[in-house]
PDBQT receptor file of N, H, CA, C and O in Angstrom, charges set to zero:
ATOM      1  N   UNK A   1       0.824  -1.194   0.000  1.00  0.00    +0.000 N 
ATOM      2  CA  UNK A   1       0.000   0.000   0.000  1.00  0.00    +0.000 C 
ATOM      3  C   UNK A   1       0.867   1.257   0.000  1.00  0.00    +0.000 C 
ATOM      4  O   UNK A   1       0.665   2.244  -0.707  1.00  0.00    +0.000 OA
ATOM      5  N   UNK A   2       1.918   1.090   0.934  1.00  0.00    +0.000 N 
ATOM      6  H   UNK A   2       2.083   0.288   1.508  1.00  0.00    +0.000 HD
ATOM      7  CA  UNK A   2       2.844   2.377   0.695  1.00  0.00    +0.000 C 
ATOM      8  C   UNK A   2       3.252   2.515  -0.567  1.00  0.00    +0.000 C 
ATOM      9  O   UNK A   2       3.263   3.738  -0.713  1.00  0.00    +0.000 OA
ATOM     10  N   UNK A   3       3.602   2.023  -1.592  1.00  0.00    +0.000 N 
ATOM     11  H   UNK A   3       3.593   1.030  -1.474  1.00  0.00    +0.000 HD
ATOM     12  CA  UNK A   3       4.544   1.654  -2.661  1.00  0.00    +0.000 C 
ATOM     13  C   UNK A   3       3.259   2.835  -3.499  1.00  0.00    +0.000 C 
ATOM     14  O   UNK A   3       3.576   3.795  -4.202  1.00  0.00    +0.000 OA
ATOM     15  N   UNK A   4       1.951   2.447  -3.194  1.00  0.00    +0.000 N 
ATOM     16  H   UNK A   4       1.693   1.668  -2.623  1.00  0.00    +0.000 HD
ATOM     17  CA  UNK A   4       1.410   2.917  -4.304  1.00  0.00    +0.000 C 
ATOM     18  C   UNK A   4       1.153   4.186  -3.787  1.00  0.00    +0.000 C 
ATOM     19  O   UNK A   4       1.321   5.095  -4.600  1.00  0.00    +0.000 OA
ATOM     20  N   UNK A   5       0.812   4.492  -2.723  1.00  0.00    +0.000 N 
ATOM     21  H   UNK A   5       0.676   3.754  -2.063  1.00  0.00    +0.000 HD
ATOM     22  CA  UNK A   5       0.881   5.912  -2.362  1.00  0.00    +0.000 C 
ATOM     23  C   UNK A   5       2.403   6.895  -3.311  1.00  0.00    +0.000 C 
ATOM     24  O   UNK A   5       2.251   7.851  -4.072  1.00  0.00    +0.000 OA
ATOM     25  N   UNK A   6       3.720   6.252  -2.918  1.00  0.00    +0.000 N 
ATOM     26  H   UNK A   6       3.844   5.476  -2.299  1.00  0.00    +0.000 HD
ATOM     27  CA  UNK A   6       4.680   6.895  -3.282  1.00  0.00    +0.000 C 
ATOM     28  C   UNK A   6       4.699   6.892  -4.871  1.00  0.00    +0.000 C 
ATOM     29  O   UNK A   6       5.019   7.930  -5.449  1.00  0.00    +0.000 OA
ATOM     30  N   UNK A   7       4.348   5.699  -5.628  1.00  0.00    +0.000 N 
ATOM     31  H   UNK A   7       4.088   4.855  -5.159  1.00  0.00    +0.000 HD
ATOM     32  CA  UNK A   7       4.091   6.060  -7.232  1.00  0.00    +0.000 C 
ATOM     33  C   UNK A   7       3.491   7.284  -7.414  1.00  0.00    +0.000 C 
ATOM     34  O   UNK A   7       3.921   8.223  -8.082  1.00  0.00    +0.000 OA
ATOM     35  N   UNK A   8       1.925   7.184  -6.440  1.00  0.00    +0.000 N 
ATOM     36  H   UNK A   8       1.575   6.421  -5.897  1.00  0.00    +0.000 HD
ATOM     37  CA  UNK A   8       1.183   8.490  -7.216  1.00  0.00    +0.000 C 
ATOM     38  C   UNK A   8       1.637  10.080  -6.603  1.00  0.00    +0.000 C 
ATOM     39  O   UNK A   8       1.289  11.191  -7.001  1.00  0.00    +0.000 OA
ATOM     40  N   UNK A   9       2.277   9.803  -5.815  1.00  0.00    +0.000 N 
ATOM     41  H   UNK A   9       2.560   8.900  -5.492  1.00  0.00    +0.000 HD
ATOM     42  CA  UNK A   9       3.319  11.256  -5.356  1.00  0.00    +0.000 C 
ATOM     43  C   UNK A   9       3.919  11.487  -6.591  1.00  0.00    +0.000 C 
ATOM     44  O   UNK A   9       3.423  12.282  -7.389  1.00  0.00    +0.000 OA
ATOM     45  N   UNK A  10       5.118  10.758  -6.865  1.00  0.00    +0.000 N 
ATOM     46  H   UNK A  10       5.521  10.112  -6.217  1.00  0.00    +0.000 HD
ATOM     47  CA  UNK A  10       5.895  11.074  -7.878  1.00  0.00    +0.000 C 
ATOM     48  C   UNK A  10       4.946  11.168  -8.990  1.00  0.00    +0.000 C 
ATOM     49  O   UNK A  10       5.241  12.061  -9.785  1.00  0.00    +0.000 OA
ATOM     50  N   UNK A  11       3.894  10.504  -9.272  1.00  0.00    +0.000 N 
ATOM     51  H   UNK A  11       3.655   9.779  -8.626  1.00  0.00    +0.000 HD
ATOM     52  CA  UNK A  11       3.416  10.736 -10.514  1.00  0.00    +0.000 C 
ATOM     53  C   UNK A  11       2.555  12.445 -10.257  1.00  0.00    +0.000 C 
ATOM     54  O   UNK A  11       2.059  13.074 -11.192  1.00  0.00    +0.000 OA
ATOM     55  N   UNK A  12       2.555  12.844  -9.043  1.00  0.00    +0.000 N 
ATOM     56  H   UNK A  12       2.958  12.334  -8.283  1.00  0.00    +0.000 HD
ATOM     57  CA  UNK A  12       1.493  14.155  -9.474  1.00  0.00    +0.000 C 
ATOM     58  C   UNK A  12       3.096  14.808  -9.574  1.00  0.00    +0.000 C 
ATOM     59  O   UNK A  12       3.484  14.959 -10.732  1.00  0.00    +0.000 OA
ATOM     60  N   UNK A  13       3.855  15.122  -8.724  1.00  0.00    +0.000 N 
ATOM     61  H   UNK A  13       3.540  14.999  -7.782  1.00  0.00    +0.000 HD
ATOM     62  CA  UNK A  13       4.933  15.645  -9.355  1.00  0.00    +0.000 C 
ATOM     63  C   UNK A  13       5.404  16.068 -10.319  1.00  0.00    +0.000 C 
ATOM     64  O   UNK A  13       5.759  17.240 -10.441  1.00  0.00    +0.000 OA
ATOM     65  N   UNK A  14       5.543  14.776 -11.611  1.00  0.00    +0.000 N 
ATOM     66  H   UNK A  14       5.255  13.823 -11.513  1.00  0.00    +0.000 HD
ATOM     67  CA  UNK A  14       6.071  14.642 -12.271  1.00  0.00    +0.000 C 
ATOM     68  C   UNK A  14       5.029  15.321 -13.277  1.00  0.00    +0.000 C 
ATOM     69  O   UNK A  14       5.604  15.903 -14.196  1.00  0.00    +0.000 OA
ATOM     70  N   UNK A  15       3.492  15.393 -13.328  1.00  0.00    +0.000 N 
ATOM     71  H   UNK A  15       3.025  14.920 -12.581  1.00  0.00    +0.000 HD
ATOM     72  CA  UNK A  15       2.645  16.203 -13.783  1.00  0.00    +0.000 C 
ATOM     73  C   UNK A  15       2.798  17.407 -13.828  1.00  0.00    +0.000 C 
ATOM     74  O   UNK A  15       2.990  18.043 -14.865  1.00  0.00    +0.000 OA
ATOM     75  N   UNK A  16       2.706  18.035 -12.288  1.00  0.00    +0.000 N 
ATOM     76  H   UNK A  16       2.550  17.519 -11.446  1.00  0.00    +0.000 HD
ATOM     77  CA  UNK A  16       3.077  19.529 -11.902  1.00  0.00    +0.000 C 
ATOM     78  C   UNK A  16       4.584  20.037 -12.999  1.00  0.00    +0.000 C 
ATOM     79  O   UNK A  16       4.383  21.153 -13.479  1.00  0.00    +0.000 OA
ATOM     80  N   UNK A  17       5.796  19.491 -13.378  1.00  0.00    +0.000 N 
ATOM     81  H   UNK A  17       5.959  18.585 -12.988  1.00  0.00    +0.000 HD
ATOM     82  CA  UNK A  17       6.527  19.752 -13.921  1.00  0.00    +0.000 C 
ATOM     83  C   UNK A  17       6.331  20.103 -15.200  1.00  0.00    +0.000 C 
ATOM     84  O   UNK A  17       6.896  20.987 -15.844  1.00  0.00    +0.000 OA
ATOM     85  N   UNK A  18       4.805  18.734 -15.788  1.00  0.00    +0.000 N 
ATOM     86  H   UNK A  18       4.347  18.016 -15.264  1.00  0.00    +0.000 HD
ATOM     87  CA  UNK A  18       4.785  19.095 -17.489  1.00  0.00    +0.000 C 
ATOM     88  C   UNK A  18       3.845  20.480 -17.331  1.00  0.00    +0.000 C 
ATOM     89  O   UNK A  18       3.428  20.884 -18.417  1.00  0.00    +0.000 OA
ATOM     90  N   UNK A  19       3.395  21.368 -16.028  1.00  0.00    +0.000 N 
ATOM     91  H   UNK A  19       3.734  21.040 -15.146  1.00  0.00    +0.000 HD
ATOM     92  CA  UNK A  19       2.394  22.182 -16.516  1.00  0.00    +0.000 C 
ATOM     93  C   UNK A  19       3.036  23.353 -16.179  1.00  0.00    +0.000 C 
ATOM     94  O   UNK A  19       2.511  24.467 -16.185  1.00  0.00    +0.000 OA
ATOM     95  N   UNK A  20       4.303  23.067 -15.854  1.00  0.00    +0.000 N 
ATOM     96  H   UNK A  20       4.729  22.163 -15.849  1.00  0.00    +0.000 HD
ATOM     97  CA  UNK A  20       5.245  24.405 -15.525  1.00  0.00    +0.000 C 
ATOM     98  C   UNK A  20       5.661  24.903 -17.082  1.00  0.00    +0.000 C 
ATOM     99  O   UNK A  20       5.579  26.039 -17.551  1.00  0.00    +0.000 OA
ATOM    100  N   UNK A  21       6.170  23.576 -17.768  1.00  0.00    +0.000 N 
ATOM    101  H   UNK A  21       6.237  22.654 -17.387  1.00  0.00    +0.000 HD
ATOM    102  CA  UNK A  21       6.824  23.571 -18.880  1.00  0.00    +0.000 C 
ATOM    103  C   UNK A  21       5.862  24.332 -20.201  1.00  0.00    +0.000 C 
ATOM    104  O   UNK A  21       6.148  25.146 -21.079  1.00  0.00    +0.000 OA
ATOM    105  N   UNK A  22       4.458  23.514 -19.776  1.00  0.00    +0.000 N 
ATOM    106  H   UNK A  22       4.226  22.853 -19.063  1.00  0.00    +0.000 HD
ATOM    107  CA  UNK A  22       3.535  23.980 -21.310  1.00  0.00    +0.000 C 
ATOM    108  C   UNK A  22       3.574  25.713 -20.568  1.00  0.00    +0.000 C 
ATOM    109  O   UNK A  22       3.757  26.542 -21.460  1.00  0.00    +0.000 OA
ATOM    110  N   UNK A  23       3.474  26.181 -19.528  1.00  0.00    +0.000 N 
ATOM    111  H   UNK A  23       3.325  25.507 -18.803  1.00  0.00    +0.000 HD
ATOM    112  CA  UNK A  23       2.890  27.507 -19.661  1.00  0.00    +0.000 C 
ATOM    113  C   UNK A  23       3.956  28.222 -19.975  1.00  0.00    +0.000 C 
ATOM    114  O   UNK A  23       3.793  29.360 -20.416  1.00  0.00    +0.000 OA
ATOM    115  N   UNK A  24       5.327  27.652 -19.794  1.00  0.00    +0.000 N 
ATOM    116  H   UNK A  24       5.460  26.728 -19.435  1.00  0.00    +0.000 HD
ATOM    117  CA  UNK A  24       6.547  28.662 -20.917  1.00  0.00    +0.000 C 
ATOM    118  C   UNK A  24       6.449  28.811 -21.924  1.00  0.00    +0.000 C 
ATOM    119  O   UNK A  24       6.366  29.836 -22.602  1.00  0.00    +0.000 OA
ATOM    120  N   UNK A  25       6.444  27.317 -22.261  1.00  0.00    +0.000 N 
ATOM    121  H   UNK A  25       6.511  26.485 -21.710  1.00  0.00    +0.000 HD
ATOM    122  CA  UNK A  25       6.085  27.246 -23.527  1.00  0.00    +0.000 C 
ATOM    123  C   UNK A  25       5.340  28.368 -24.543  1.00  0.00    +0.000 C 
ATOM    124  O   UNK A  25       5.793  28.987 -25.506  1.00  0.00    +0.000 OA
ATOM    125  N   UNK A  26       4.016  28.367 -23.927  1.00  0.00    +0.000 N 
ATOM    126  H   UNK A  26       3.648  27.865 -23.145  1.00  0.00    +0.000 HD
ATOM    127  CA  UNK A  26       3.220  29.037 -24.197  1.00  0.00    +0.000 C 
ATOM    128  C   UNK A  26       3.337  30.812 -24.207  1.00  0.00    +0.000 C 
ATOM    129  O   UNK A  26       2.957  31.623 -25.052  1.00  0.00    +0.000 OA
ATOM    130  N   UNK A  27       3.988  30.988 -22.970  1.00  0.00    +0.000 N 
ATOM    131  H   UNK A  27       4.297  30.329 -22.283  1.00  0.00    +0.000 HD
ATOM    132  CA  UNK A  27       4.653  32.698 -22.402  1.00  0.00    +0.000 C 
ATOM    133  C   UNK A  27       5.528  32.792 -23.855  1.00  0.00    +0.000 C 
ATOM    134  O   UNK A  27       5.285  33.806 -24.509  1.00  0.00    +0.000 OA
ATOM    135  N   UNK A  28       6.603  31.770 -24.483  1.00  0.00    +0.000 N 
ATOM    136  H   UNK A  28       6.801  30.947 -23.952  1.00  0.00    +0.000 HD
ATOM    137  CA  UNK A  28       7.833  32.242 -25.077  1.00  0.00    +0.000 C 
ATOM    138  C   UNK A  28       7.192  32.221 -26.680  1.00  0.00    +0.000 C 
ATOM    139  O   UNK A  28       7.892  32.629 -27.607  1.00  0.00    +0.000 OA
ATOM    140  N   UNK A  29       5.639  31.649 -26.945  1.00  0.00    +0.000 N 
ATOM    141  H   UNK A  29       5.070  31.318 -26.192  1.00  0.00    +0.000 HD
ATOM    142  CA  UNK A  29       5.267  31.490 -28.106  1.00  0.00    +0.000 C 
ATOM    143  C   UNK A  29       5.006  33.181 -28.346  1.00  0.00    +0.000 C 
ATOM    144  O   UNK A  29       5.771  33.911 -28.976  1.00  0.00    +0.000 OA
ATOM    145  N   UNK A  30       3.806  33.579 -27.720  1.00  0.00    +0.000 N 
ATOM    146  H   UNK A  30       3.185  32.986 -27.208  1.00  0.00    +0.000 HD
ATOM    147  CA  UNK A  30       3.023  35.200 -27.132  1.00  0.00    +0.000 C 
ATOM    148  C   UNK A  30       4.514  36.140 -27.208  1.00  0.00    +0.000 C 
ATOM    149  O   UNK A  30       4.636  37.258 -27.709  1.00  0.00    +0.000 OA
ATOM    150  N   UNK A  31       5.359  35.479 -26.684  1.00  0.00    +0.000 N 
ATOM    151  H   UNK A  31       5.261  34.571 -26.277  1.00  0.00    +0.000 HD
ATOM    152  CA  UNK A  31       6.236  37.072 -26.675  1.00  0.00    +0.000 C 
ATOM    153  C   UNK A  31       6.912  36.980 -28.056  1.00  0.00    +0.000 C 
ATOM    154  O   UNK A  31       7.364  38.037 -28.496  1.00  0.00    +0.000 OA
ATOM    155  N   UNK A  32       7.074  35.615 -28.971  1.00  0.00    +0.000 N 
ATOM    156  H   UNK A  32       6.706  34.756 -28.613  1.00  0.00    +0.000 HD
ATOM    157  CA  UNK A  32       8.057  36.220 -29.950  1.00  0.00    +0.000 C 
ATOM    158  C   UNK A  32       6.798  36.201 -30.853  1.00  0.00    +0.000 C 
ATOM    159  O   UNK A  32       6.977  36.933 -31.827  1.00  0.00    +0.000 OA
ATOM    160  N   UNK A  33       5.744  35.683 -30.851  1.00  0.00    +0.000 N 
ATOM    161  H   UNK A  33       5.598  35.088 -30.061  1.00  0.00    +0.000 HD
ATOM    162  CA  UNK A  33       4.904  36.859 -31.829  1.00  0.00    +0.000 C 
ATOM    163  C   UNK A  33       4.496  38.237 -31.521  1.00  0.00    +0.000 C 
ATOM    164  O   UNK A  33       4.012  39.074 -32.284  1.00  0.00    +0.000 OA
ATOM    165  N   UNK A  34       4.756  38.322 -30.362  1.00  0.00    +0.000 N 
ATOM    166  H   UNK A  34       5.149  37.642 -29.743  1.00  0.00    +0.000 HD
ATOM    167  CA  UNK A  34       4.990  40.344 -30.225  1.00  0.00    +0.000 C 
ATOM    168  C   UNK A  34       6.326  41.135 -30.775  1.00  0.00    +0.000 C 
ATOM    169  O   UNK A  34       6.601  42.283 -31.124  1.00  0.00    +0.000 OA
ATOM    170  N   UNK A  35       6.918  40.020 -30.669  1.00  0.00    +0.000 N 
ATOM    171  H   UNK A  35       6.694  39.087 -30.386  1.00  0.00    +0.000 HD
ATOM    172  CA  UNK A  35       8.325  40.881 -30.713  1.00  0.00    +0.000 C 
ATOM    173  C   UNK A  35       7.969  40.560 -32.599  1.00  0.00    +0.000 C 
ATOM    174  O   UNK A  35       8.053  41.658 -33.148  1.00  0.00    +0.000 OA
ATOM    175  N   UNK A  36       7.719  39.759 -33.359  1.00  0.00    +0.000 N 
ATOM    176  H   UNK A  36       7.651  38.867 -32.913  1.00  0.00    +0.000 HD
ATOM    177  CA  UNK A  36       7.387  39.539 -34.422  1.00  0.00    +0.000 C 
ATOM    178  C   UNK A  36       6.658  40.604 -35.201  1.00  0.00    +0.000 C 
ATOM    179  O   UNK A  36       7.110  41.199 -36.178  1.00  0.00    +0.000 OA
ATOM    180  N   UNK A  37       5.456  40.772 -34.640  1.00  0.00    +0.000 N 
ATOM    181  H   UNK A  37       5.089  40.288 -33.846  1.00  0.00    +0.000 HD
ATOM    182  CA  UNK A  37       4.191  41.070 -34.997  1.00  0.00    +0.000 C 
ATOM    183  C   UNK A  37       4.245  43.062 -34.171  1.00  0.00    +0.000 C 
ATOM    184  O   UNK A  37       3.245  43.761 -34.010  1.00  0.00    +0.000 OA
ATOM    185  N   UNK A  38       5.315  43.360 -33.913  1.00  0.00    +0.000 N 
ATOM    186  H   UNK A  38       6.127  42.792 -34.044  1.00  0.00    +0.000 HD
ATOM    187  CA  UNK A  38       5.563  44.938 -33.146  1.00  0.00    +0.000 C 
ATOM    188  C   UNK A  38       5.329  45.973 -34.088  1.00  0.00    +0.000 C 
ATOM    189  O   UNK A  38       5.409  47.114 -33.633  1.00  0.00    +0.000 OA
ATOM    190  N   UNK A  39       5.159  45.895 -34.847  1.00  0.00    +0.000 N 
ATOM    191  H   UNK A  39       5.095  44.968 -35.217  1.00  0.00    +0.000 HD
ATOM    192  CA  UNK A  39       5.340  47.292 -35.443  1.00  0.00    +0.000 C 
ATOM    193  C   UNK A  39       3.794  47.208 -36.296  1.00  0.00    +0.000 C 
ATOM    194  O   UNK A  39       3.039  48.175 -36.395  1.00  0.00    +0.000 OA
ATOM    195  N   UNK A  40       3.539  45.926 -36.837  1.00  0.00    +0.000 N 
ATOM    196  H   UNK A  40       4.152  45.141 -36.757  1.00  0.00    +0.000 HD
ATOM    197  CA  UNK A  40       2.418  46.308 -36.747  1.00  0.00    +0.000 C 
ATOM    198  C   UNK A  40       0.833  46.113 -35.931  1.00  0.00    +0.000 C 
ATOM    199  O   UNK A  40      -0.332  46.189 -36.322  1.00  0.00    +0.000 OA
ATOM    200  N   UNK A  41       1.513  45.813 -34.557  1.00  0.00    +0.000 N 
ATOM    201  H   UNK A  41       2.459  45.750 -34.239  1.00  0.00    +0.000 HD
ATOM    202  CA  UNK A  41       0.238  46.121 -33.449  1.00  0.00    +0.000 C 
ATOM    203  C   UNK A  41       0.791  46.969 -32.906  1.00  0.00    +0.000 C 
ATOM    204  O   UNK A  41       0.626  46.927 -31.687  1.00  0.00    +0.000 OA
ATOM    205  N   UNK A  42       1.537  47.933 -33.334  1.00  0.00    +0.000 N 
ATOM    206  H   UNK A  42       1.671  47.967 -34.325  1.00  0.00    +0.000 HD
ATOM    207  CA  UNK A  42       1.803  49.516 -32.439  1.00  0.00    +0.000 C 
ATOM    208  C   UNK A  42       0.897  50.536 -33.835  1.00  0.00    +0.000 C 
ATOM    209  O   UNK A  42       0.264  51.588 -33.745  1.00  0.00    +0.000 OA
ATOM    210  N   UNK A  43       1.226  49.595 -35.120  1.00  0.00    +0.000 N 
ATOM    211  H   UNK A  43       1.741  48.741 -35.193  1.00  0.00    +0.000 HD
ATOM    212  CA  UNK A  43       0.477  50.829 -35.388  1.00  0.00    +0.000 C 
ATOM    213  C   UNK A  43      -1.212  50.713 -35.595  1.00  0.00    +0.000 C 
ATOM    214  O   UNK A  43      -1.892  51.613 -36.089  1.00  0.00    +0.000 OA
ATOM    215  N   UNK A  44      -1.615  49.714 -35.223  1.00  0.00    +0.000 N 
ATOM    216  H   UNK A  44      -1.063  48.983 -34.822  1.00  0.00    +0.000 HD
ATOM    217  CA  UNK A  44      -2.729  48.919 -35.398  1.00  0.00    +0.000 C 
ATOM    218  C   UNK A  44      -3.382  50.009 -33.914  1.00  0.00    +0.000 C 
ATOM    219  O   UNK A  44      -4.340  50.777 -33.994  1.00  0.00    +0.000 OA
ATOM    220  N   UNK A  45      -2.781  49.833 -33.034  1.00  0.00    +0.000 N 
ATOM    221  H   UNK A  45      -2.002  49.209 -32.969  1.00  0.00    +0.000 HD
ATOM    222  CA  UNK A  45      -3.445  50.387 -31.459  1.00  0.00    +0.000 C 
ATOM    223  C   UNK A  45      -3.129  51.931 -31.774  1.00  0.00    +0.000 C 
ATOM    224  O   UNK A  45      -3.926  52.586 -31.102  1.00  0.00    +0.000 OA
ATOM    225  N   UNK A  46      -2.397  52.682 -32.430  1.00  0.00    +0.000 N 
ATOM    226  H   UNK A  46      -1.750  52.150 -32.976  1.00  0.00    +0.000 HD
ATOM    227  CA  UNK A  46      -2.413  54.013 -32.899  1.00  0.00    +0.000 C 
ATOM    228  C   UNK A  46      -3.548  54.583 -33.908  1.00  0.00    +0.000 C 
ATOM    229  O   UNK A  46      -3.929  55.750 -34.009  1.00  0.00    +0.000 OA
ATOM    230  N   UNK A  47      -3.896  53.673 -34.482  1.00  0.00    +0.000 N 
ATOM    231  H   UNK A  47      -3.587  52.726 -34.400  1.00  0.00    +0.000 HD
ATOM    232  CA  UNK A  47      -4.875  53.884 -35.250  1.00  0.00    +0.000 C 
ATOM    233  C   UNK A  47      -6.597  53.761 -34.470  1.00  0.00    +0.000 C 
ATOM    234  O   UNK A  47      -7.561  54.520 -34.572  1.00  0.00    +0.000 OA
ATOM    235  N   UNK A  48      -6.467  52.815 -33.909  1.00  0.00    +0.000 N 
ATOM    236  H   UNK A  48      -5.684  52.198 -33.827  1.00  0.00    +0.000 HD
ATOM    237  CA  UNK A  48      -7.601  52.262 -33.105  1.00  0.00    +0.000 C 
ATOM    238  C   UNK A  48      -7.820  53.964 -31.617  1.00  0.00    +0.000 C 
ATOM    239  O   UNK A  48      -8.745  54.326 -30.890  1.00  0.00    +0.000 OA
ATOM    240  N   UNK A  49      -6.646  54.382 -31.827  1.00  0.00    +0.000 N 
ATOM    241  H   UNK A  49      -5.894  54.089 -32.418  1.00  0.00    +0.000 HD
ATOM    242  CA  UNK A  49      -6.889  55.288 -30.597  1.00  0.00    +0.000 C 
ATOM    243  C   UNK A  49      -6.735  56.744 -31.018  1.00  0.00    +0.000 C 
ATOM    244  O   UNK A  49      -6.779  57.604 -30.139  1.00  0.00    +0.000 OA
ATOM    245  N   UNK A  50      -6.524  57.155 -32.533  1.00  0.00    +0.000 N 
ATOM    246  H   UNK A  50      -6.489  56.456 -33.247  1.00  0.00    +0.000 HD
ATOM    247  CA  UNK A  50      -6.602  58.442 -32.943  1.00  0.00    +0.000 C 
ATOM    248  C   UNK A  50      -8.098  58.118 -33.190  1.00  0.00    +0.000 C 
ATOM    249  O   UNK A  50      -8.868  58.819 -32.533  1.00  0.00    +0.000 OA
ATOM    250  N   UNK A  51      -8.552  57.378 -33.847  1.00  0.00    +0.000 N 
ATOM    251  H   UNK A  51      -7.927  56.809 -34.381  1.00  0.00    +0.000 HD
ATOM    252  CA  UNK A  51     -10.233  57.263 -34.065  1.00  0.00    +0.000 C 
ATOM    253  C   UNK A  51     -11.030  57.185 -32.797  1.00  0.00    +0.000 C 
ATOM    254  O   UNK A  51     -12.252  57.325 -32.763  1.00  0.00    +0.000 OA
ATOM    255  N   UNK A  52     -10.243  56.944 -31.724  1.00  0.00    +0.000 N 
ATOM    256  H   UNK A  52      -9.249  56.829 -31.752  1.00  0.00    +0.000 HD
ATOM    257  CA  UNK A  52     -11.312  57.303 -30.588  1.00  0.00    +0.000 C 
ATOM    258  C   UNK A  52     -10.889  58.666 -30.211  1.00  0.00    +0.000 C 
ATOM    259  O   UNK A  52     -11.603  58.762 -29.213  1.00  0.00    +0.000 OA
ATOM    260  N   UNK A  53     -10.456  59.443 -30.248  1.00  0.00    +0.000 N 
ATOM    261  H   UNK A  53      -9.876  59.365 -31.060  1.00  0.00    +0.000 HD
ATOM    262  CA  UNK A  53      -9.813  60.556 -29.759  1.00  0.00    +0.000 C 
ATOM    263  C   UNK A  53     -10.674  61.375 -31.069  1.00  0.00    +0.000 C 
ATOM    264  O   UNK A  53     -11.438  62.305 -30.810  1.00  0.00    +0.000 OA
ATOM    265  N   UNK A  54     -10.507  61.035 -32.072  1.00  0.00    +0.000 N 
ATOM    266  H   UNK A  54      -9.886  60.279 -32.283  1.00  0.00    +0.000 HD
ATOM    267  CA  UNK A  54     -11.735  61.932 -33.385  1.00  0.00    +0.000 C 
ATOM    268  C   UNK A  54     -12.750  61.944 -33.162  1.00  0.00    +0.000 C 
ATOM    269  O   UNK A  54     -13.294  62.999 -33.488  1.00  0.00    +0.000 OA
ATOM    270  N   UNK A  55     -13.703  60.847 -32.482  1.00  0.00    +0.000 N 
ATOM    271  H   UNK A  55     -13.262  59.990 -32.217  1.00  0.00    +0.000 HD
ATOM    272  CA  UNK A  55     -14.700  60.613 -32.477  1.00  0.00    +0.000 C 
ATOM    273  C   UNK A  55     -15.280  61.348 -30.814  1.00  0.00    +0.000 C 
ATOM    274  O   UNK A  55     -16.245  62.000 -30.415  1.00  0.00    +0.000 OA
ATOM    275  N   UNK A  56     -14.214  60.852 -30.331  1.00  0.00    +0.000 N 
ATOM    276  H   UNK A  56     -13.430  60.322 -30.656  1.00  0.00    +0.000 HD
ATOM    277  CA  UNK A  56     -14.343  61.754 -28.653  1.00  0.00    +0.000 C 
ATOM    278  C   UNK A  56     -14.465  63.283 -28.811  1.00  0.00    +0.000 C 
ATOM    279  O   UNK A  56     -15.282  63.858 -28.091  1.00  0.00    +0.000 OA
ATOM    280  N   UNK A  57     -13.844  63.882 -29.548  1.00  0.00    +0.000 N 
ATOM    281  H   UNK A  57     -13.180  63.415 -30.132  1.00  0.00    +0.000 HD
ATOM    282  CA  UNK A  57     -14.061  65.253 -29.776  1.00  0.00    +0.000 C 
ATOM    283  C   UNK A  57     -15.150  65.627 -30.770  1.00  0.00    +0.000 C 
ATOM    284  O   UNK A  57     -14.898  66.572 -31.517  1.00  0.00    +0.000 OA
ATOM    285  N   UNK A  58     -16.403  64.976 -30.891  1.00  0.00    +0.000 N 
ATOM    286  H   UNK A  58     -16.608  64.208 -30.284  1.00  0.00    +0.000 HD
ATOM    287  CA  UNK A  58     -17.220  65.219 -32.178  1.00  0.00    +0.000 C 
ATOM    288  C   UNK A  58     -18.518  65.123 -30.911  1.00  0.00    +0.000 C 
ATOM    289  O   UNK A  58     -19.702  65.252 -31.224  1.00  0.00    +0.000 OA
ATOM    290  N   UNK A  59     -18.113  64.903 -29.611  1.00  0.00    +0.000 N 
ATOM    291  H   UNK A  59     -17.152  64.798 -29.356  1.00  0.00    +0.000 HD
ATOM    292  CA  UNK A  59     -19.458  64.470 -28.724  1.00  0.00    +0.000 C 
ATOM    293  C   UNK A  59     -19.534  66.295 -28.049  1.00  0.00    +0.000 C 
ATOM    294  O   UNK A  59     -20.418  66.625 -27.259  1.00  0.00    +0.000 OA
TER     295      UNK A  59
């Protein structure tokens, strides 16, 4: 009975490790399509915010 207690220790463990890994994973995908994709979602959010700023001054 001990034996199997200590398998499923190590086995949540060894879980907890793969969910450390996917969420880098995931962090290092998001940042190099920003660092990718920069120039045009800076000018994408410049655009999106002179048209609220046009439209803000028309109220």
């Amino acid at each position: 009975m001990k034996n199997i207690w200590k398998y499923m220790k190590e086995f949540v463990a060894e879980e907890d490790a793969v969910g450390v890994v996917e969420i880098i994973l995931i962090l290092v995908v998001l940042i190099s399509l920003v660092v990718i994709f920069k120039q045009q979602l800076t000018s994408l959010v410049k655009n999106i915010l002179s048209k609220i700023t046009k439209q803000s001054n028309s109220i």
